[in-house]
N, C-alpha and C positions, 0 to 999 in steps of 0.2 A: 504493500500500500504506500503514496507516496507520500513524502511527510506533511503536505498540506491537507490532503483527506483526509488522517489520522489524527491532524488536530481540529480542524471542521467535527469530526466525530465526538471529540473526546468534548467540546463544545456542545455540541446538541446532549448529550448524556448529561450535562451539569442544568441546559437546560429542560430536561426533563425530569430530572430531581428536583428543580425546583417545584417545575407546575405542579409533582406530587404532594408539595407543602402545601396544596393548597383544595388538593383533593376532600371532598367531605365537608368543608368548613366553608363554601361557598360554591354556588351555581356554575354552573359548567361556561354560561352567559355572559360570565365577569370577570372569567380566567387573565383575558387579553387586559381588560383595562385594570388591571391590577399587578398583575408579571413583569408586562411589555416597560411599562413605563420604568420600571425598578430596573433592567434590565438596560433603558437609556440613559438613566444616572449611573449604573454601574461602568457603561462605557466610556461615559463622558468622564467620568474619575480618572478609569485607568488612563484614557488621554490625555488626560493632565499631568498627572504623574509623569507620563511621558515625557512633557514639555518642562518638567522640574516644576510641580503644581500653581504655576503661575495662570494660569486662566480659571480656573476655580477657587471659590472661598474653601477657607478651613468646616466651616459647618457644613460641605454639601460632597466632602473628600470622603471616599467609601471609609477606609479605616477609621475615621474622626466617628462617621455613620452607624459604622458596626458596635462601635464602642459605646455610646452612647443610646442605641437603639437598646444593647445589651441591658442596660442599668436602668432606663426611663421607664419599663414595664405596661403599667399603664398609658402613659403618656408617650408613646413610639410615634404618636401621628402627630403631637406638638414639636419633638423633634426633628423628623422629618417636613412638615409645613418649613419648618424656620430653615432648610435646607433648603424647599425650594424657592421658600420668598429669597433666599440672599444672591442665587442663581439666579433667577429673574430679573433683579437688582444689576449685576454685574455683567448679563448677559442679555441688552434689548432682543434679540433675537428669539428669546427660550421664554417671553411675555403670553405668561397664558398657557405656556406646554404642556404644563401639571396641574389637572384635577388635585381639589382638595385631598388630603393626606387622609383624613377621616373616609371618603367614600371608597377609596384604596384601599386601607387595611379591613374594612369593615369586612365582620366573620370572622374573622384571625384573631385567634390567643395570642396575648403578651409574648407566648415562647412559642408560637410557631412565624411570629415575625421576626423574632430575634436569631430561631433557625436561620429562616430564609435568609438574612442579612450575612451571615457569618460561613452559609454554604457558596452566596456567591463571592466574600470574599477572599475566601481560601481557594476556591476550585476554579478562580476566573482564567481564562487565558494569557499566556505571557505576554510581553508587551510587544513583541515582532509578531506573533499570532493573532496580537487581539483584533486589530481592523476587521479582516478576513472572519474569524470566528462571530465576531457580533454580527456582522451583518448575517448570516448563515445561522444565527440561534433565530434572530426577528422573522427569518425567511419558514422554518423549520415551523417555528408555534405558530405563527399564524396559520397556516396551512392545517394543524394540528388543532386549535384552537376551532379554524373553522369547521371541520366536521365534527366536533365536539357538538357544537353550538348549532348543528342542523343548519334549518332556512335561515335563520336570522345572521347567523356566522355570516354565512355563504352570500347571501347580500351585498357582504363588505370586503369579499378574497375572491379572486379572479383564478383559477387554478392552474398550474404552471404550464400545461401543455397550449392551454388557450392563451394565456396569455404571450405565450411563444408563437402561436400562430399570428395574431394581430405584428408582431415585433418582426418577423423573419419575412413577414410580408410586404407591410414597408420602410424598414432599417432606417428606423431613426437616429440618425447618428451624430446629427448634428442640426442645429436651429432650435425652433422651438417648439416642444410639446406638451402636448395640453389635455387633460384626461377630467372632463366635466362632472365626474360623478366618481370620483378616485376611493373612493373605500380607504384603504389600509395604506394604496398608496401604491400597491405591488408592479400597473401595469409602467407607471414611472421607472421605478428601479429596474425593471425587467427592461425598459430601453438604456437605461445608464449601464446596465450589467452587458445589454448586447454590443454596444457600442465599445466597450472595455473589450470583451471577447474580439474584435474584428479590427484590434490595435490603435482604435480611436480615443478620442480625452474628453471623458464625460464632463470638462469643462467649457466642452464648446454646443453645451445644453442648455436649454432654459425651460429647466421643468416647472410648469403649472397643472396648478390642480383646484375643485372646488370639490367641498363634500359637508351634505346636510348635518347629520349627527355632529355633534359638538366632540365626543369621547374619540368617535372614530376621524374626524381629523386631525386631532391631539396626534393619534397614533400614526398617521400620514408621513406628516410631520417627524415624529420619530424614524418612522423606518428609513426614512430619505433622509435623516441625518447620522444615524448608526451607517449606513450605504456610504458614506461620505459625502452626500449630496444636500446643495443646498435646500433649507426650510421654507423659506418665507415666500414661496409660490403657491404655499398651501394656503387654502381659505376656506372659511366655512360661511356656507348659504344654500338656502335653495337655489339650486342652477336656473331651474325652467322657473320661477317664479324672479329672480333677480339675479344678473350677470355679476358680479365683482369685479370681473375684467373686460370691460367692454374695449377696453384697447387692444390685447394681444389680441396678436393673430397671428398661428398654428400653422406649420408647418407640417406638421401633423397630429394628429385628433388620436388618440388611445382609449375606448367606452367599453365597460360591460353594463350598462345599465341595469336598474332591477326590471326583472320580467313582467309586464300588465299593471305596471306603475298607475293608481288615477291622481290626478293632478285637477288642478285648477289651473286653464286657459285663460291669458289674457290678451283679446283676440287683436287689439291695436300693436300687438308686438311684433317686429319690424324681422325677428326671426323666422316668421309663419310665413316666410315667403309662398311656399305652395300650397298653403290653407293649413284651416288650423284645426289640429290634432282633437280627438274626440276628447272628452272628459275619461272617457273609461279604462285609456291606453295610452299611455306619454309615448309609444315609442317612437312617432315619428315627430314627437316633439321633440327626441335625442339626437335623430336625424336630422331634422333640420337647425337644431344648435349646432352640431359640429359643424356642419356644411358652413352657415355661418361666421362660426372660430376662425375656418381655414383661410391662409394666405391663399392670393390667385393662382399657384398653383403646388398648392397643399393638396396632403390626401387624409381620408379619412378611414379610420376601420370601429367600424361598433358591433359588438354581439347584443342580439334581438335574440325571443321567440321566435318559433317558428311561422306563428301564425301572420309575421308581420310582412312574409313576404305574398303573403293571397288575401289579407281578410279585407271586405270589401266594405259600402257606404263611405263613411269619411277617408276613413285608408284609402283606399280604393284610388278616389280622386286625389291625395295627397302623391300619392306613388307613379299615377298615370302621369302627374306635372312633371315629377324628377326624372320620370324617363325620357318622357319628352325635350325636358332640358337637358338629358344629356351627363346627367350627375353621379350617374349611377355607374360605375367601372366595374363590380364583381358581385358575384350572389355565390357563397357558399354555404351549402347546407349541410350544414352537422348532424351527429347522432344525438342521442338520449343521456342522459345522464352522468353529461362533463359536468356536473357543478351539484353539489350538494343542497344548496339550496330550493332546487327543483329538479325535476325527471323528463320535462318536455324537452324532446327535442328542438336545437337552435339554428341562428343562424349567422353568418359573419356579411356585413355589407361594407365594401371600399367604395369609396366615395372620391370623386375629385373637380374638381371647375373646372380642369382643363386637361384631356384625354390626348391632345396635339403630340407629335413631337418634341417639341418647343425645343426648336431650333437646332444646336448646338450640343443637345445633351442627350443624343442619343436614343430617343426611346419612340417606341411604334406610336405609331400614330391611330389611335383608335377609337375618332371619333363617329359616332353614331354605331357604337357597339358597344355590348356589354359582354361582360367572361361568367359562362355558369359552372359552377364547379358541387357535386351532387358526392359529397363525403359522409354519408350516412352510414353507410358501412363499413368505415373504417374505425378506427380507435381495440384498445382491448377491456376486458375489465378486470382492475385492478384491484378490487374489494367487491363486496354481495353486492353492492349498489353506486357505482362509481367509476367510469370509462376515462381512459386516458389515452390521448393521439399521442403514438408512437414517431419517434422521430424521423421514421422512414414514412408515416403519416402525412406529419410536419413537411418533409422536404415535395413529397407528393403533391399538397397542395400550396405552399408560397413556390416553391419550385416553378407550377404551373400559371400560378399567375403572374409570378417576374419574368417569366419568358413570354408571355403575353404581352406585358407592358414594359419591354423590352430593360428592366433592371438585373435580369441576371446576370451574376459575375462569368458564365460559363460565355452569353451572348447565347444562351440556346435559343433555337428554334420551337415556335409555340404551333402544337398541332391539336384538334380535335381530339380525342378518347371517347369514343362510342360509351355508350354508361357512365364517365366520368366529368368530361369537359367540354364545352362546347363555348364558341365566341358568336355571338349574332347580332343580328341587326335589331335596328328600333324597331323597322316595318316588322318583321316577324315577332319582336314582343307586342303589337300593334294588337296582331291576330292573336293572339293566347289571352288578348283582355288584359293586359298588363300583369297577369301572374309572374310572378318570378321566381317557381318555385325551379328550381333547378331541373329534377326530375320529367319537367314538361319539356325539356329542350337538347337535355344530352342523349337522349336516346337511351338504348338498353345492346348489350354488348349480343344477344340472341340475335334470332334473324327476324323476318318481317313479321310472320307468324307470332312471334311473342309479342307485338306491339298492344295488340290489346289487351294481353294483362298487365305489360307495364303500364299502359292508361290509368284501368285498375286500380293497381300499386298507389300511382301516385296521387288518385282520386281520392283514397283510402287515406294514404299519408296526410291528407291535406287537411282531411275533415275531423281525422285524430287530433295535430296540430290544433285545430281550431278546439277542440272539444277537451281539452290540454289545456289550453290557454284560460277556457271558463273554469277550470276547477282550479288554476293557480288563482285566482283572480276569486275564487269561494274564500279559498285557503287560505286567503289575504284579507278578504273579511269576517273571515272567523277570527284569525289572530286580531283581529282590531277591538271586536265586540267584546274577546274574552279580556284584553287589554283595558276596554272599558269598564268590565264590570269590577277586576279588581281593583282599578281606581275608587 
C-alpha cells in the first residue's frame, strides 16, 4: 500500500472512532453538525501549529482545548463558545462558521466530550499528512453520514460517482464555478480535486456556492476550507427565491438539486426566461437559474428526476422554449438509485448558450443538435439499495459526450451507438413533442423487429418516472406534516 493510502486510512479509522462517540447519545441527523465542525477546528489547530501557532488564539489551540475541555465538565460548551468567539474575533473570514457550542454538544456526557477531545488529539494526523488526511476524513463522513441520515442526508451529498460525472464532463479547471444549491459543498471540491488531479492550480478557481439551510452551509464552508479552498463564496439563501450573486457569472454551473422541490414562483423574475416553472416542481426553475448564472459561453450540468425530461402542461412549454433556443447540449438518462435520498430514476442535463465552435478553440460545432445519451443500464450495486457508475461507466459517458463537443483530450471521433447514443436534430425532437427522454431517440441495439417493445420499454419507463416522481413528492409531504405536528 502506498504511504499516502495508508495514512488517508489510518485517518478515516480515527474518524470513525470518533463518530462512535457519538453513537447512542444523539440522532443519526446531527452526526454531521456536531463531528464535522470539531473536526474543522481540529485542523485548523494542527495548521497553526504548523505555522508556529501564530494565526490562532491560545483558547481555540487543540491542546489548550483538550485540557480544559478535560476539567470544565459541565461547562465544555462555555469553553468551547469562548474558542470560537476568539476565532471569529481574529479571523473575519470564520464570522458565523460555528453554531452555538450548546446545540453541538447537546446529548453528550461531560466524559464522552472530553473523550472525543482527547481521541482526536492524540490520534490526529502528522503534520506532513494532515492536509491530505483532513480533507479525506470530511470527504469519508459525509458520505457516511449521508446514508446514515436517509432522505434528509442525501439532500445535502451529491454521491461520488455522480458527482464525477457532472466534473469529467465538463472539467472545470479553471474560471468560475458556481453550484446554486451546494449542500455540503462536495460538487465544488470534486472540481478543485479534478482540476489538482489533471496538474492544474485550484487557485485559478473561483468557487461559489448558495445553500438554504443555515447548519448545512456552515458545513460548505468547512469542507472547502479543510480542501484548502477558499470560504467566502459560500452563502446562505434561498437561491430560487433571492440570488446573492447577481453579478457572477459561471463558467460553469455544478447542481444536484432536491428532486420535486415546491417552491414559491415569483413570476416578474427576469430568470423565467422560458416561463415560469409550476408551483409543484422547481426543476426547471434550476434550469433556468443556471442557464442564467452562465457566462456566454459557459456550460451547465444539473441532475433532475426523471420525470423532468417528459412531464408535460407547464414543463412541457418551459422545455419546448429551450429547445427551440437551442440551450439544450445533452440528455443523459441514468439508472435508479445513485442517491440515497430517493430511488427514482435520474437524469443529467448540459446546458450551454453557445453550441458554435467558437472560433479558435477547437470544438464541433453543434448547433441545432442535441446528444442523447440512454445510461440506464449501466452502474453496479454496491449495497441492498445503492448503484454506483463505475468508472468505465464514467468514461463511457463524458467520454461520449466530449467527443461530441469536441473536448476530448484523445480529439476522438463522436459516432452514434444504437441503444446508447444518438446526436439529433431540433426538427426531429420537433416530432417526439419535445420528449427528451433519451430512450425515444437512441434506438435499441436488436433489429427492426424489437422496435416495438423498445417503444414499450420506454413508454413504460416514462410513466414509472412520472409515477416516481408523485410519491417522492407524497414523501415530501408527509415528512413536512409529520414535521408539523411535532412542532
Amino acid at each position: 500500500m502506498h504511504p499516502r493510502e495508508k495514512n488517508q486510512r489510518t485517518a478515516l479509522e480515527v474518524a470513525w472512532k470518533a463518530a462512535d462517540h457519538l453513537r447512542g447519545s444523539i440522532d443519526a441527523t446531527r452526526y454531521k453538525n456536531t463531528l464535522l465542525p470539531l473536526l474543522y477546528l481540529r485542523h485548523l489547530s494542527a495548521q497553526a501549529v504548523e505555522a508556529d501557532g501564530r494565526q490562532l488564539p491560545l483558547a481555540a489551540q487543540w491542546d489548550t482545548l483538550t485540557q480544559r475541555i478535560s476539567a470544565a465538565g459541565s461547562d465544555a460548551a462555555a469553553v468551547l463558545n469562548e474558542a470560537f468567539v476568539e476565532l471569529m474575533r481574529m479571523h473575519r473570514d470564520l464570522t458565523d462558521a460555528f453554531a452555538p457550542a450548546e446545540a453541538l454538544l447537546e446529548g453528550l456526557s461531560p466524559q464522552q466530550v472530553a473523550d472525543l477531545f482527547a481521541l482526536l488529539h492524540s490520534k490526529w494526523p502528522a503534520a506532513d499528512e494532515e492536509p491530505d488526511a483532513a480533507g479525506a476524513m470530511f470527504t469519508f463522513l459525509n458520505a457516511r453520514f449521508a446514508a446514515d441520515e436517509g432522505r434528509r442526508g442525501g439532500d445535502f451529498h451529491t454521491p461520488h460517482s455522480v458527482a464525477r460525472l457532472l466534473v469529467d464532463a465538463l472539467q472545470p479547471w479553471k474560471g468560475c464555478v458556481y453550484d446554486p444549491c451546494c449542500g455540503l459543498g462536495g460538487l465544488l471540491v470534486e472540481a478543485a480535486m479534478s482540476a489538482t488531479a489533471e496538474g492544474k492550480s485550484p487557485a485559478d478557481l473561483a468557487l461559489f456556492g448558495q445553500e438554504l439551510n443555515a447548519d448545512t452551509a456552515r458545513l460548505a464552508r468547512m469542507n472547502l476550507g479543510v480542501h484548502g479552498l477558499g470560504t467566502a463564496g459560500i452563502h446562505r439563501t434561498d437561491t430560487l427565491e433571492h440570488d446573492l450573486l447577481p453579478t457572477v457569472e459561471a463558467d460553469v454551473v455544478l447542481a444536484r438539486p432536491p428532486f420535486s422541490l415546491k417552491w414559491r414562483p415569483q413570476a416578474m423574475d427576469p430568470r423565467w426566461r422560458y416561463g415560469v416553472p409550476p408551483r409543484s416542481n422547481a426543476d426547471f426553475a434550476w434550469l433556468q437559474h443556471a442557464l442564467h448564472k452562465l457566462s456566454a459561453q459557459g456550460s451547465a450540468g444539473v441532475i433532475l428526476g426523471a420525470g423532468s425530461m417528459f412531464r408535460g402542461t407547464a414543463e412541457a412549454a418551459i422545455r419546448k422554449a429551450m429547445v427551440e433556443d437551442d440551450v439544450v447540449a445533452c440528455i443523459v438518462a441514468l439508472p435508479g438509485q445513485l442517491f440515497t435520498a430517493t430511488a427514482i430514476p435520474s437524469c443529467a442535463w448540459f446546458l450551454t448558450k453557445d453550441k458554435s465552435s467558437r472560433g479558435g478553440q477547437g470544438l464541433a460545432d453543434r448547433r441545432g443538435e442535441t446528444l442523447f445519451i440512454d445510461a440506464r443500464e449501466l452502474g453496479f450495486m454496491a449495497g441492498r439499495a445503492h448503484r454506483v457508475l463505475s468508472d468505465g461507466d464514467l468514461d463511457s459517458i463524458t467520454g461520449t459526450y466530449r467527443a461530441w463537443r469536441g473536448t476530448h483530450p484523445a480529439a476522438s471521433e463522436y459516432r452514434d451507438i444504437p441503444g446508447f447514443c444518438c446526436a439529433v436534430s431540433t426538427d426531429d425532437i420537433r416530432k417526439q413533442g419535445y420528449n427528451l427522454a433519451p430512450g425515444r431517440y437512441v434506438g435499441s441495439t436488436a433489429d427492426e423487429s424489437g422496435s416495438a417493445a423498445q417503444s414499450v420499454h420506454d413508454t413504460v419507463g416514462e410513466l414509472t418516472g412520472e409515477l416516481l416522481d408523485l410519491l417522492t413528492q407524497a414523501e415530501l409531504a408527509g415528512d413536512m406534516l409529520r414535521r408539523h405536528l411535532d412542532s
